[in-house]
C-alpha positions in Angstrom: -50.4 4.9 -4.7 -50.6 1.1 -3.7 -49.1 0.3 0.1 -45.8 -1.0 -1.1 -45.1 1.9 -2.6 -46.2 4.2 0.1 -43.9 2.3 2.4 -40.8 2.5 -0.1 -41.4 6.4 -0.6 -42.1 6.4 3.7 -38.1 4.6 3.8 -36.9 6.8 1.4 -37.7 9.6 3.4 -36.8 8.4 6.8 -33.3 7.7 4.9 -33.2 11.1 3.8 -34.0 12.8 7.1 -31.4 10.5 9.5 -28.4 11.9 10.9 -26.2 10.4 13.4 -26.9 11.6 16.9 -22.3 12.6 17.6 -20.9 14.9 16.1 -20.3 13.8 12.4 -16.6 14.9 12.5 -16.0 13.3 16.2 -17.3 10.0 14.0 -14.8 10.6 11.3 -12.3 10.8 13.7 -13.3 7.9 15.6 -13.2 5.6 12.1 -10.1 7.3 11.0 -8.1 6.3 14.1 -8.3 2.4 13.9 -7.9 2.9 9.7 -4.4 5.4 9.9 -2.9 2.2 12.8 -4.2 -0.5 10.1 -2.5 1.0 6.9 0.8 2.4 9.2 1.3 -1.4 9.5 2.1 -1.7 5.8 4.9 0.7 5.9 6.0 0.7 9.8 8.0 -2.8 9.3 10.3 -1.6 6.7 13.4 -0.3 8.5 13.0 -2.4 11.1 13.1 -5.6 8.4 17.4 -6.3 9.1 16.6 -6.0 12.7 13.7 -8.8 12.8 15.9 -11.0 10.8 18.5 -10.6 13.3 16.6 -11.0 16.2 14.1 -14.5 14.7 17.1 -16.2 12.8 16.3 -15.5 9.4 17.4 -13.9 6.5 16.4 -10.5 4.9 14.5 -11.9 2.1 12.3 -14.0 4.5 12.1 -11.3 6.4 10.2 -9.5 3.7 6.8 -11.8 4.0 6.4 -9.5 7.2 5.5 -7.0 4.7 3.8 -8.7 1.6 1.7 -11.6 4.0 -0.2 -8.1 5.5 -0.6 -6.7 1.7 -1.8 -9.8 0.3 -4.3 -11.0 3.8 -5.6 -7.5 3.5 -6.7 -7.7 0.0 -8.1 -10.7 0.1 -10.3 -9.7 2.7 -11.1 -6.6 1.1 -14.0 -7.7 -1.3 -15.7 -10.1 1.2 -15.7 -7.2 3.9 -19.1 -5.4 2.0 -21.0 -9.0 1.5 -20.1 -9.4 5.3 -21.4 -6.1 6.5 -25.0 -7.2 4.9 -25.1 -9.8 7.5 -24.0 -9.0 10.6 -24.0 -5.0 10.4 -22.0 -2.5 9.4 -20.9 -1.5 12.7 -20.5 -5.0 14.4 -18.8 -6.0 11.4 -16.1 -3.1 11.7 -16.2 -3.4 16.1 -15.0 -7.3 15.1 -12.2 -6.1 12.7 -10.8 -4.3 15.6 -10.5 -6.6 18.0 -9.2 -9.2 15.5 -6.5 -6.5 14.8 -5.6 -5.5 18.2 -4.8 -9.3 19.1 -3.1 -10.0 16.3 -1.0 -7.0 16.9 0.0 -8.2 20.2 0.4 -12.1 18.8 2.9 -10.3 16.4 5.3 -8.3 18.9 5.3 -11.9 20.8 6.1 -13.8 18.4 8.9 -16.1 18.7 9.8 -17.3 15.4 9.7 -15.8 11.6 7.0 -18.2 10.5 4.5 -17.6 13.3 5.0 -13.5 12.9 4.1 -14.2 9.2 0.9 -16.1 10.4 0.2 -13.2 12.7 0.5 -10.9 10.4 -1.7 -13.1 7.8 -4.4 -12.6 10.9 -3.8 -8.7 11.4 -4.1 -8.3 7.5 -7.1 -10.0 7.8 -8.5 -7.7 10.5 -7.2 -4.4 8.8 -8.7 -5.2 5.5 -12.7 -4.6 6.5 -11.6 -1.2 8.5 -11.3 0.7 5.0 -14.1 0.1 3.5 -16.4 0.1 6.4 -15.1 3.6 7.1 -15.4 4.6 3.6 -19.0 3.9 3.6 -19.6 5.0 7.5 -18.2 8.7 6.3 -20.5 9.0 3.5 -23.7 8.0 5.2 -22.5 10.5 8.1 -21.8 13.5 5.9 -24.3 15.3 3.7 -23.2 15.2 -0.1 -21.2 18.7 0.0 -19.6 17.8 3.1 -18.0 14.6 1.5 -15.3 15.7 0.2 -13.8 17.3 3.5 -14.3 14.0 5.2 -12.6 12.0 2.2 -9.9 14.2 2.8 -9.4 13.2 6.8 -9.6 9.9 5.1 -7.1 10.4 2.4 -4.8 11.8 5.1 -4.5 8.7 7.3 -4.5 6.3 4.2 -1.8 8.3 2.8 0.1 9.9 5.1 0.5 6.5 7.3 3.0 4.6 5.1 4.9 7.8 4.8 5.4 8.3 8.3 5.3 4.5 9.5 9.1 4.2 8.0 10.1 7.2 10.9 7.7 5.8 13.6 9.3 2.1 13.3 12.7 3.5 12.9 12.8 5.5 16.0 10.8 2.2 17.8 13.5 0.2 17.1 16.6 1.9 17.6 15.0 3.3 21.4 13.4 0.2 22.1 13.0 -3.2 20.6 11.2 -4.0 16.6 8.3 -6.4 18.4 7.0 -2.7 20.2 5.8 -1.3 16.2 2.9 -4.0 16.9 2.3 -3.7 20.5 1.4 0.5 20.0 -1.4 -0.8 18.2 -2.9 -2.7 21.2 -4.0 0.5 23.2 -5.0 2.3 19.9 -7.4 -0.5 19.3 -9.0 -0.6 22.7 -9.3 3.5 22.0 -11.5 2.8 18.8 -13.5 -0.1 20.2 -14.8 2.1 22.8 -15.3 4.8 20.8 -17.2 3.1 18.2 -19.4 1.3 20.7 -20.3 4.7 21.8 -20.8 6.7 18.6 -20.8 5.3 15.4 -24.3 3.5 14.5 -25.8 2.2 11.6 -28.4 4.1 9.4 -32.0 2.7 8.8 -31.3 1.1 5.0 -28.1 -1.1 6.5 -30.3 -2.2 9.2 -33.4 -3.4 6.7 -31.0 -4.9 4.6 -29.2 -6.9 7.7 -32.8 -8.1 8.4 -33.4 -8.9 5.1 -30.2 -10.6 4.8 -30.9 -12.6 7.7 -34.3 -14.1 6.7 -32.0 -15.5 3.8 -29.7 -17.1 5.4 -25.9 -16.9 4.8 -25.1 -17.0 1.3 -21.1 -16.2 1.0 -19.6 -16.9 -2.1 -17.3 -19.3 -0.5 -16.0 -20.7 -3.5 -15.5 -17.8 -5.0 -13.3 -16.7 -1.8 -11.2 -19.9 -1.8 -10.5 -19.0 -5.6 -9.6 -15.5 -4.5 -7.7 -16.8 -1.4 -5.6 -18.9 -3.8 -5.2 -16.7 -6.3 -3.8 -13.8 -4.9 -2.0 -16.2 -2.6 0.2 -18.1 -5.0 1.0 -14.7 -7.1 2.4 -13.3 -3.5 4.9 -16.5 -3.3 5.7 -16.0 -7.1 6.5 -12.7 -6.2 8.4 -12.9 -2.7 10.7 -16.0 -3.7 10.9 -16.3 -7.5 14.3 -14.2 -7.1 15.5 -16.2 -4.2 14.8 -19.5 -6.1 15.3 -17.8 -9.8 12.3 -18.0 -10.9 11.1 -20.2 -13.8 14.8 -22.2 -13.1 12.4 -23.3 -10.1 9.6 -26.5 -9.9 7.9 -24.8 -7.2 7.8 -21.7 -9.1 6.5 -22.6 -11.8 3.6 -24.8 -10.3 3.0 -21.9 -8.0 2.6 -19.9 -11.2 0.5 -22.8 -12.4 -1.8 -22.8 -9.5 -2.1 -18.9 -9.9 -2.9 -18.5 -13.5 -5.9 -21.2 -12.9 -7.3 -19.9 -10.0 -7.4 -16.7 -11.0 -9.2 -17.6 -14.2 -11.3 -20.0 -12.0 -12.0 -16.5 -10.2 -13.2 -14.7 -13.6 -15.8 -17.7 -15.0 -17.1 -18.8 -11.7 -18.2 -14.7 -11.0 -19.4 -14.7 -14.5 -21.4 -17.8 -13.7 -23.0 -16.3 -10.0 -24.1 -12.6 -11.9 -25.6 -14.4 -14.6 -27.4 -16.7 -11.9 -28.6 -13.8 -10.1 -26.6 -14.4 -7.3 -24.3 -12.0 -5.2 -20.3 -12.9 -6.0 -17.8 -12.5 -3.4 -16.2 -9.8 -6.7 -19.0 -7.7 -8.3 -17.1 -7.7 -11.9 -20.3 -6.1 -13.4 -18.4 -2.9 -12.0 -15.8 -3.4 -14.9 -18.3 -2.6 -17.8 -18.0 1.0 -16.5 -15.4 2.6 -18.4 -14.6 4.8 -15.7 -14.5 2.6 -13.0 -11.8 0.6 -14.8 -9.6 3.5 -15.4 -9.9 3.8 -11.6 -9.2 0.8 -10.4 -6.1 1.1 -12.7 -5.3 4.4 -10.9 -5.6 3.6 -8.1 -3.1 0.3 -8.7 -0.2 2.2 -9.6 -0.6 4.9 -6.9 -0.5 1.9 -4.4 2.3 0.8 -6.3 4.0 4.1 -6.7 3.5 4.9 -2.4 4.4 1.8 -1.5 7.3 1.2 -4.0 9.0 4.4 -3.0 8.7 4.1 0.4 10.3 1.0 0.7 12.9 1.8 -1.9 14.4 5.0 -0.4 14.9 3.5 3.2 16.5 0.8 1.9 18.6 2.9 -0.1 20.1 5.4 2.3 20.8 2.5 5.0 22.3 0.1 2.9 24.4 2.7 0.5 24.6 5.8 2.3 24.7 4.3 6.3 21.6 5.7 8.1 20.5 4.5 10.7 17.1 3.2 10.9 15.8 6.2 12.3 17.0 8.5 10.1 16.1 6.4 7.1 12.8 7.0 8.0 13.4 10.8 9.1 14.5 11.2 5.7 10.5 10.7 4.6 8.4 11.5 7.1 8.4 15.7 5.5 6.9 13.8 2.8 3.7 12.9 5.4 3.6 16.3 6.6 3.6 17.7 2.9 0.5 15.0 2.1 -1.3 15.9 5.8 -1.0 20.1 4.4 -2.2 19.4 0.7 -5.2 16.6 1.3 -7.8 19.5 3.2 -7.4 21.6 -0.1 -8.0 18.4 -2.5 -10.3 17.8 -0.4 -11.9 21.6 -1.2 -11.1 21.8 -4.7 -12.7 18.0 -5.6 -16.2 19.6 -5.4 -14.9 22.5 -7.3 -12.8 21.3 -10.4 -13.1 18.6 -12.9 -11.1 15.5 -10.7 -9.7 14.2 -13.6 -8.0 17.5 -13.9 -6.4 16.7 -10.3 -5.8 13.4 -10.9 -3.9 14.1 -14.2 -1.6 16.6 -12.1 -1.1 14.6 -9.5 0.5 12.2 -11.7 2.3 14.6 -13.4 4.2 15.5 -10.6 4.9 12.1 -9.2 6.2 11.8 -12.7 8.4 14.9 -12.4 9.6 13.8 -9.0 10.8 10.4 -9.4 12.5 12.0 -12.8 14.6 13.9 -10.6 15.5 11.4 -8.2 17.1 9.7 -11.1 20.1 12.1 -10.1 20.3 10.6 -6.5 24.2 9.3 -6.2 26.3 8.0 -3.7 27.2 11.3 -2.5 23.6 12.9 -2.4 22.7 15.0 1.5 19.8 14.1 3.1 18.1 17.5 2.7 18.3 16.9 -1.1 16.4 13.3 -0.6 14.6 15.0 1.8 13.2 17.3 -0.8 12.8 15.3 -3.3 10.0 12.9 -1.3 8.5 16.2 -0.1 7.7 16.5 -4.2 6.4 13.6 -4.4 4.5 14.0 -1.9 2.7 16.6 -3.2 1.7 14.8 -6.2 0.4 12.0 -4.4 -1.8 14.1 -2.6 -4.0 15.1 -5.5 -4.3 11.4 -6.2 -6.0 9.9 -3.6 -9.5 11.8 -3.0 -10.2 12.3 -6.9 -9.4 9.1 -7.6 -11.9 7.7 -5.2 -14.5 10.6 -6.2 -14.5 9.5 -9.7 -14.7 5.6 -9.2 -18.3 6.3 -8.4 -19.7 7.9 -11.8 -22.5 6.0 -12.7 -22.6 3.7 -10.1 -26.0 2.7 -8.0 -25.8 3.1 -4.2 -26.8 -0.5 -3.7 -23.7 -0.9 -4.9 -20.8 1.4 -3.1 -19.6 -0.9 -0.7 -18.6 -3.4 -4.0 -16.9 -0.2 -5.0 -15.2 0.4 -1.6 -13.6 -3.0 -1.8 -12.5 -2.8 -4.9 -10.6 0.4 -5.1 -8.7 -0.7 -1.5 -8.4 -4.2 -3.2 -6.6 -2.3 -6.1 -4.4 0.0 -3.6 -3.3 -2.7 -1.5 -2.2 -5.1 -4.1 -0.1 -2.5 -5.6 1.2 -1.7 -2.8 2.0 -5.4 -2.2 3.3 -5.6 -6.0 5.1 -2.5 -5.7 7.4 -3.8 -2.9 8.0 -7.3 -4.5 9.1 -5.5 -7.9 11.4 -3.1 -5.8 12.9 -6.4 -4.1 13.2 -8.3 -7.3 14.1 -5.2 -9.4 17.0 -4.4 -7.1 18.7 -8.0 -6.7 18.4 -8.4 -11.1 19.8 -4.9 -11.8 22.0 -4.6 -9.3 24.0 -8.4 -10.9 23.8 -7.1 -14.3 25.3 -3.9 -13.6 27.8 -5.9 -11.7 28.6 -8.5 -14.2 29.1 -5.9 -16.5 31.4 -3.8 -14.2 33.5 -6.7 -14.0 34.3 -7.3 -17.6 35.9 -4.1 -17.8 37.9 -4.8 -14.4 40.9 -6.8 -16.3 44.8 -7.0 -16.0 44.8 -5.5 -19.5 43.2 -2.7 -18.8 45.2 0.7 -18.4 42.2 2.4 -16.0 42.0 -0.7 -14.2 46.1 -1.3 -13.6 46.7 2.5 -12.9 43.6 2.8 -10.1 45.3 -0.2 -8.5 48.8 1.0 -8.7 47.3 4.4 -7.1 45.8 2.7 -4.5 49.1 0.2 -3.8 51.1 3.5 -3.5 48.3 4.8 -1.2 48.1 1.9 1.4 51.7 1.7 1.3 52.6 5.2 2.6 49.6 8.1 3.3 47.7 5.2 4.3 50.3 3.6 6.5 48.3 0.0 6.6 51.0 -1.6 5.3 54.3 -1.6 3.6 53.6 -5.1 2.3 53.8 -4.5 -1.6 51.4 -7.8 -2.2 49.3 -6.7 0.5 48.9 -3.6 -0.4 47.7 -4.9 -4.0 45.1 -7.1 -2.5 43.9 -4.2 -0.2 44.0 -1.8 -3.5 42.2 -4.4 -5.2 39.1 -5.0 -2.4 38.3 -1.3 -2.0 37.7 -1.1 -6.2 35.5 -4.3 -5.9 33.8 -2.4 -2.9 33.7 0.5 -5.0 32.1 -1.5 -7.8 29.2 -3.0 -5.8 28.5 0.1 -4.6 28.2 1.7 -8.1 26.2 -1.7 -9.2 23.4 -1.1 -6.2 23.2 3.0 -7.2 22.4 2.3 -10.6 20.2 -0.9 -9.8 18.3 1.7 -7.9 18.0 4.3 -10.6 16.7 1.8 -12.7 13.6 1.1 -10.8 12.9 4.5 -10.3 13.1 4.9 -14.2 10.4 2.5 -14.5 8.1 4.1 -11.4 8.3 7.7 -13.0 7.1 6.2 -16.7 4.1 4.0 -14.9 3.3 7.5 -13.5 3.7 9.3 -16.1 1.7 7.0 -18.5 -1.1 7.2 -16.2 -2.1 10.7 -17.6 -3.7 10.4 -20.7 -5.7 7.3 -19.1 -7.3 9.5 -16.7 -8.9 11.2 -19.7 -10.8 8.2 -20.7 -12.9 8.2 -17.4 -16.1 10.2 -18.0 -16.7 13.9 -16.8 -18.1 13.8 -13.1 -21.3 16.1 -12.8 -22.8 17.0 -10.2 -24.9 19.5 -8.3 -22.5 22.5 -6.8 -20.6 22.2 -3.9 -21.5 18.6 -4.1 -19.2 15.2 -3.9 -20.8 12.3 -4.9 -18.6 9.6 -3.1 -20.5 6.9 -1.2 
């Protein structure tokens, strides 16, 4: 055996036999803290959206890029954060993410006007983004193989049980205390992790050779490639956020913006086509998509961030602005649905080295499906323990989504490569998520005016329904009512509570539209998942890097 290969077979070994000197579940913990505060920030702003455009002097469709600048700055970020690890260290790299969240945080909650929030939350997006993968690939060099899956699980939990309680959280934050304190909790929580990392977490021997070997090489980011991504996913975002507001292809900007998009993104594709065939590292390893089943993944994993995040933005907004909660209790009315997910992940987390995770994945999906088919009977009269219920459901579904998922987007895949992986499956999730809550926004406003417009035609002086529900009304206001004894009044107040009546109607069935459309995308997802190839591997054992 020649001395190269003695000292390959000598690394190979010393790989094998490290194990991180805390506890390996004290380190999961430690990870999983700064992760749950980074994707609770996705979700936590939703209720408190009408209050921060009251309090910074804008509207509630500005408002809005509090949510979708985060989604978008994350993802961005997401695919760079594995090149950037080579370089500096896995650990330093993640320690830096921290801090860069934590101040942000704090710029945000001092923020004094709607454009600099949106900036600050550009930065804390930016910060958040390379704290998922980084713990994604911390956990699987901490656990052994057959231990994965547990620790995947803790994972799973904060990933997906943060945007179902952050709606609750911010609610009860804002109407006890003021909407700026959802980013200043995350100050303290970030000094918490900082420490702790610093004090536990440490890289393994292969991350360090490679930072060394990285080093002697000198800093070779894909910066083009990161300005095309930057630009890219960028423009879609502003499509997305004001193509309703400025109806849409009606609009110059628009439609340059749409421009811009389309040819950057295409940009994107032939330039990373260009670096692998150069043999050079792209800022997105689309190699990746010639496995079947890493495609499928990626897919999945799309429409569950778009599923979570549509829903959870579409059923506080529906029982404050139709039904009258109050910001708390609009997100009170979800949070059973984060307990439900925080019950349900340690058993995925047990059965994903057990059964086939395509078979969990498929039912997952099927009863996302099932749920979101039954909220189609939500009305205007609907209790909140019925709601209640119903999220619970879903919950449950989306629990048997999240570990598999991420289990399976590995088949096949060499370890040199698991951090491109980790990116791209958070990339995937987040811009979703960040889809799923423009197409609720847009959805809503569209449906919601067609439903109207076609209320109205049938709301005529000639017709009988119409002229006896007035002259009920008239009769109403003019005696039980005693408002008035006005007979012209009383028309015109007869008149304005059908119209109310009628916009009400319009917004409930604007609503059951879009969740027709997220219970299909779910429920289409399950005969996808049986194109992904059949994981093996050894008993007991998840394969998840």
């Amino acid at each position: 055996m020649t001395e190269p290969a003695n000292e390959l077979a000598a690394q190979e070994r010393a790989d094998a036999a490290w194990k991180p000197r805390a506890n390996p579940w004290v380190i999961a913990l430690t990870v999983t803290l700064a992760t749950f505060m980074e994707v609770l920030d996705t979700s936590i702003a939703n209720v408190a959206l009408p209050h921060i455009a009251g309090g910074l002097g804008a509207s509630q469709d500005e408002a809005t890029w509090v949510l979708t600048s985060y989604l978008v700055s994350n993802a961005i970020i997401l695919p760079a954060s594995a090149y950037l690890t080579t370089f500096i260290g896995r650990k330093r790299f993640y320690m830096i993410c921290v801090v860069l969240f934590g101040i942000s945080s704090m710029l945000c909650g001092l923020a004094p006007s709607l454009p600099l929030l949106v900036f600050f939350r550009v930065l804390q997006g930016a910060g958040g983004g390379g704290l998922a993968p980084s713990e994604q690939a911390i956990l699987a060099d901490t656990f052994e193989p057959k231990k994965r899956g547990q620790a995947f699980a803790l994972y799973g939990m904060a990933v997906v049980f943060a945007p179902a309680i952050g709606p609750t959280l911010g609610g009860w934050i804002t109407d006890n205390y003021d909407w700026r304190w959802i980013f200043f909790i995350n100050v303290p929580v970030a000094i918490l992790s900082l420490f702790l990392t610093s004090r536990l977490v440490e890289d393994p021997p292969h991350v360090k050779r490679e930072v060394v070997q990285m080093q002697k090489r000198g800093l070779n980011l894909d910066y083009f490639g990161f300005a095309l991504l930057a630009l890219g996913f960028g423009s879609l975002e502003f499509i997305l956020d004001k193509g309703q507001e400025d109806d849409w292809f009606g609009s110059h900007i628009i439609t340059a913006f749409t421009i811009l998009c389309v040819t950057a993104l295409v940009s994107l594709l032939v330039w990373e086509i260009v670096q692998l065939r150069q043999g050079k590292k792209p800022i997105l390893n689309l190699k990746l998509f010639l496995n079947k089943t890493f495609a499928v993944s990626f897919t999945l994993m799309f429409v569950l961030g778009f599923a979570l995040y549509g829903t959870t933005v579409l059923i506080p907004q529906f029982v404050q602005t139709l039904l009258g909660y109050t910001a708390e209790l609009a997100g009170l009315v979800i949070s059973p649905g984060g307990v439900m997910v925080m019950v349900m992940m340690p058993l995925v987390g047990f059965l994903v080295g057990k059964v086939d995770p395509r078979y969990l994945i498929a039912y997952g999906f099927f009863i996302s499906a099932a749920a979101l088919a039954l909220m189609h009977t939500l009305n205007l009269g609907v209790s909140y323990e019925y709601i209640m219920l119903l999220r619970v459901f879903q919950a449950s579904g989306l629990a048997f989504l999240f570990v598999p998922i991420n289990t399976v987007s590995y088949t096949d895949i060499p370890r040199s490569q698991n951090n491109d992986v980790s990116g791209l499956t958070n990339l995937a999730r987040n811009i979703g998520g960040s889809v799923g809550t423009s197409f609720v926004a847009t959805m809503l406003a569209r449906r919601e005016q067609a439903h109207e417009v076609n209320m109205v035609s049938h709301l005529t002086p000639s017709d009988p329904a119409f002229q006896q529900r007035v002259a009920a009304l008239k009769q109403y206001f003019m005696t039980s009512g005693g408002l008035t004894s006005s007979p012209q009044q009383a028309t015109s107040l007869a008149e304005a509570n059908i119209y109310q009546q009628m916009h009400a109607q319009s917004a409930m069935l604007a609503y059951l539209d879009i969740i027709a459309v997220l219970a299909t995308g779910c429920a289409l997802m399950i005969p996808l998942v049986f194109l992904m190839k059949k994981r093996r591997s050894p008993a007991g054992e998840v394969a998840m890097h």
